[in-house]
N, C-alpha and C positions, 0 to 999 in steps of 0.2 A: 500833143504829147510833149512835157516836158523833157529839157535834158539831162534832170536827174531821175528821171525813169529808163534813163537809157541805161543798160547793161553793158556795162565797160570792159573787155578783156584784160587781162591781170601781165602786165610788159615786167621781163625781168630785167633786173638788176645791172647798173650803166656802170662797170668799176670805174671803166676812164673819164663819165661823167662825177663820178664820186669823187674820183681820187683829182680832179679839178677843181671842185670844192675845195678840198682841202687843203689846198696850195695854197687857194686866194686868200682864207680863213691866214694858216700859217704866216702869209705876207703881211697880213694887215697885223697881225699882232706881234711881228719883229718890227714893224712901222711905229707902234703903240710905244708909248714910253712911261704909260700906264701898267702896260704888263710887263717893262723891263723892272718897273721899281719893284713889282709883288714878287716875281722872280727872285732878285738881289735877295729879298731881304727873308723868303724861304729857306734858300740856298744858304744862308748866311745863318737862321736861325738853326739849320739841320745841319752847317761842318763847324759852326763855331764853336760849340763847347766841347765836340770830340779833339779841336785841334787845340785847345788851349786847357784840356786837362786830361788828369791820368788818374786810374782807380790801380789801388795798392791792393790786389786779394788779401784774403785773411791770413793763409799759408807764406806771406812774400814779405819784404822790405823793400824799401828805395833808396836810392841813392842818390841825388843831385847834382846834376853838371852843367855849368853856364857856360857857353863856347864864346859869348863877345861883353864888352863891359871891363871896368874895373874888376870883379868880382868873377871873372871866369876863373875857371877850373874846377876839378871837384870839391864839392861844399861838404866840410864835415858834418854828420849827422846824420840820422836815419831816419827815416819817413814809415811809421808802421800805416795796418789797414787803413783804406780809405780813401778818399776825392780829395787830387789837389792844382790846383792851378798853376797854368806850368808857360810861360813863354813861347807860343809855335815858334821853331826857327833859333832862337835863343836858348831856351832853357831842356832838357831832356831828366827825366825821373828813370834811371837805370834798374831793374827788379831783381831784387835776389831772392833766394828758398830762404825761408826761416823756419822750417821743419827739419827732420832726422832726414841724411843723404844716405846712399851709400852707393860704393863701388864695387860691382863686384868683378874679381881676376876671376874667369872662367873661360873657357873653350868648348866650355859643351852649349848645345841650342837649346835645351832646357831651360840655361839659367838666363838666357836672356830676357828683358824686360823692358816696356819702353817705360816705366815707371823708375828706372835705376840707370847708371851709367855702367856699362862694360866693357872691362878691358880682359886681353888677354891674362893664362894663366902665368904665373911666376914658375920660372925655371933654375932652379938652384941646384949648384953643384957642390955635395958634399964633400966634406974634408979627404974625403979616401976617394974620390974619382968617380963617383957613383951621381948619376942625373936621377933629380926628382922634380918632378913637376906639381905645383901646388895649385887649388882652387883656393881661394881668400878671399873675406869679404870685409871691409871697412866700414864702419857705421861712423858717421860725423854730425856736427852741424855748423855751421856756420854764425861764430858769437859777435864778430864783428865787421860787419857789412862794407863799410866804408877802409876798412884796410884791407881787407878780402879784394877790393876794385882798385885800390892804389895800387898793392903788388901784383896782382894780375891781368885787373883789366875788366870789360863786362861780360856778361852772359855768364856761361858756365864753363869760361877762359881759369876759374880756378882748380876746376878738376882737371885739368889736360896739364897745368903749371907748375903747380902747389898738390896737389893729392897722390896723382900718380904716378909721379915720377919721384918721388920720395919716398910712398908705399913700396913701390917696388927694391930702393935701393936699400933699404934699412930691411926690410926681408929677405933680403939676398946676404946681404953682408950677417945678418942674427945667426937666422936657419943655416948658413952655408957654412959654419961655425961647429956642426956635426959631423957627426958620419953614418953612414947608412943604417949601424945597429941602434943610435940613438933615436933615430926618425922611427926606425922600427918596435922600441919598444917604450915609448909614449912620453914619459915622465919630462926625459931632456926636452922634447921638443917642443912640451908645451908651458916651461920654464923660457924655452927662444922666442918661443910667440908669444908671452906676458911682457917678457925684455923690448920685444919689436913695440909693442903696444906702446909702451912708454917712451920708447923713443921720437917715433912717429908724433905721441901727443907731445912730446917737448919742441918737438922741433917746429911743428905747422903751428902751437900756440903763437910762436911771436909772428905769424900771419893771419890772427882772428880767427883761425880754426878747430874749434873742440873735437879733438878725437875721441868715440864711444868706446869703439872695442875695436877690435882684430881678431877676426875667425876665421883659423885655419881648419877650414871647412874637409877638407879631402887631397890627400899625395898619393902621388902614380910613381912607381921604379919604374928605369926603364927595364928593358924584357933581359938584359942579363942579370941586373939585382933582383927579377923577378920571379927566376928562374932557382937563384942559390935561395932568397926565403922559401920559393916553394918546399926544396929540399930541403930546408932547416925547418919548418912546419912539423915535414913529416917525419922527420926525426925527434923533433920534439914530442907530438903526438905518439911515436911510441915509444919514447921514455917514461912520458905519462901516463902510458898506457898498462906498461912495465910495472910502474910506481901503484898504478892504482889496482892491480892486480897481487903486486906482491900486499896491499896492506889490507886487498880482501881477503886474501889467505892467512894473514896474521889475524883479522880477524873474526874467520871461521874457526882457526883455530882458536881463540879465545870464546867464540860462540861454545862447540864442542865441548871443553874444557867446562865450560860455567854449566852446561845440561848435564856430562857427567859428575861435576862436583851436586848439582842439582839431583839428582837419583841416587847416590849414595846418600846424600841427606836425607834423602826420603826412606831408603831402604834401614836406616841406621833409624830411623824414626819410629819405623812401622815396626823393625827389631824391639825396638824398646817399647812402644805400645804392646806388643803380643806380649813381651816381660811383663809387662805392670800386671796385664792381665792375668797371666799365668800365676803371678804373683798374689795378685789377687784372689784369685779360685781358691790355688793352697792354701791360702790365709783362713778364706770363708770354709773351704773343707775341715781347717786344721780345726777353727773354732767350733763347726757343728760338730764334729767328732769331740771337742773337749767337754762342749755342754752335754752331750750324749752319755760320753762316759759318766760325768758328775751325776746326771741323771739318774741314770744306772747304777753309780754308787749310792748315791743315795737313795734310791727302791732297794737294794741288796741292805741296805745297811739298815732301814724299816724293817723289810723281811726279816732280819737277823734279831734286830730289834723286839720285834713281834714275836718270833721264835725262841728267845732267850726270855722274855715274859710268859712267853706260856708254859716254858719250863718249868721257870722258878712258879710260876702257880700251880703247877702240875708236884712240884717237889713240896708243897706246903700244906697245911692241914686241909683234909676233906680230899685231898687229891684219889682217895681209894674210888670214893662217890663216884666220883666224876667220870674216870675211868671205865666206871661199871655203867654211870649212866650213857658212855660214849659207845661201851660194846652194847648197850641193852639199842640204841638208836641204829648199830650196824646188823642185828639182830633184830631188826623189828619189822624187814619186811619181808624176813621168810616163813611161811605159813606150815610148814612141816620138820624137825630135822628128828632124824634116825640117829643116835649116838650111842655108843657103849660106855655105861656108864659102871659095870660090876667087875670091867677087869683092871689089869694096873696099869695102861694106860688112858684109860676112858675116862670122857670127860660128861660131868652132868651140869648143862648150861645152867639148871635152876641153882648150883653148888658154887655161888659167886668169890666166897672163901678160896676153892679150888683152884679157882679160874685165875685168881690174881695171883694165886702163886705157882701159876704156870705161867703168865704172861711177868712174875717176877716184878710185879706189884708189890712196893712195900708201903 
């Protein structure tokens, strides 16, 4: 049997055997002067270009400063985005914001931000003795970098130097220019805080600093001017309330007013409609009664006509005829008459002579 047919039990693991290994190993290659040069020049290829250059972000500027040389101190000029090589030990590229800054004066934990610088709120005391406390907020930017570092210094040594200590003094001295009724009822105060603005931006311009605006964001009385607006509120509130009560009742009464004149126009209206009508009717009564009559005269006056022709025809020759031919036609449909004809008043129908001159026939 060979002895790789022998079945070998499986030995665990010797750290202290290992870990002398890797001493020797370790020895022999701080021995090597082969693995001191790949070393070096790793080490060398991995700190050298962090240590001899600087990246400008897109949002920043730079600034230059040479600490040894002819040429030290700070270099006028500005280094925008980008990679630039920089002296280790000698030379330093200082970073400034080149975007919109702002400060804001607050006290509440709301408005903090690690994206903004904060400082306390402004406490100004108006002209009549009266404490206000303002939240304000400064919007800037920074136009020129290199004098921004000369008056200040680096980092963001301009806002603790230059911004707010100046915001705050030119605010205090604008606003504290008031008095309690001005702050309270708007106009003036924000006439001080256009005034502040422009002060501010005169003044930090001759240190490279563009001021945007100044928003006076929100002011607290303290609890005794807080106390007399409450009461002046509500005393306002019911003079207003007063006012606007008295000019709904002026104008109920003019509502009132305009509905009654409204119903009289219409009653005086509907008056003179029933008239027209009335008037009307009469009218059409008056004319069917005139044509009526006309009517009527003139049938009367036919009849009259007709009656006065049959007269005069009755009065002219032949009229005996006719007469006798009228009684012979009322006479004609009696079939018997009994008459006394032999005494002296009797009459004998067939004796037409007789007859006409008892009916006075001529």
């Amino acid at each position: 049997m060979n002895d790789d047919d022998v079945i070998k039990p499986r030995m665990p693991l010797n750290w202290k055997g290992a870990s002398g290994l890797g001493g020797r190993l370790l020895g022999r290659l701080v021995r090597s002067r082969l693995a001191w040069i790949i070393g070096g020049a790793l080490l060398l290829a991995y700190c050298g270009p962090a240590s001899c250059t600087t990246y400008v972000p897109p949002d920043m500027v730079g600034v230059k400063q040479v600490y040894y040389g002819s040429s030290a101190g700070i270099r006028p000029g500005v280094y925008g985005p980008g990679l630039y090589f920089i002296a280790a030990g000698i030379e330093r590229l200082h970073l400034f914001p080149h975007n919109l800054q702002l400060v804001n004066f607050s006290e509440s934990t709301s408005e903090a931000s690690q994206q903004s610088r904060t400082a306390p709120s402004i406490k100004i005391q108006t002209s009549d003795g009266y404490n206000v406390q303002l939240d304000v907020s400064v919007l800037y930017h920074l136009k020129d970098a290199y004098h921004v570092f000369t008056e200040a210094g680096p980092g963001h040594a301009f806002e603790d130097r230059l911004v707010i200590p100046r915001a705050d003094r030119i605010l205090r001295k604008t606003l504290g220019e008031l008095n309690s009724e001005e702050f309270y009822q708007g106009p003036r105060r924000i006439e001080k805080a256009q005034l502040a603005h422009q002060m501010l931006l005169t003044e930090l311009a001759t240190y490279g600093i563009q001021v945007d605006a100044v928003l006076v964001r929100r002011y607290i009385y303290d609890q005794r001017y807080q106390q007399l607006i409450e009461g002046r509120k509500i005393k306002d509130q019911t003079v207003f309330r007063a006012q606007a009560e008295a000019k709904a009742a002026v104008e109920q009464r003019k509502r009132d007013t305009t509905v009654a004149e409204g119903k009289a126009a219409q009653e005086v209206e509907l008056a003179r409609g029933r008239a027209e009508v009335a008037k009307l009717v009469a009218q059409a009564d008056l004319y069917r009664r005139k044509r009526a009559a006309e009517g009527k005269l003139l049938v009367e006056l036919a009849q009259a006509k007709g009656t006065a022709l049959a007269n005069v025809a009755l009065q002219g020759a032949g009229a005996e005829n006719l007469v006798g031919l009228k009684m012979a036609e009322v006479l004609k449909g009696l079939q018997a008459v009994v008459l006394s004809s032999d005494s002296k008043d009797g009459t004998n129908p067939l004796d037409l002579q007789n007859l006409l001159r008892k009916f006075e026939v001529k």
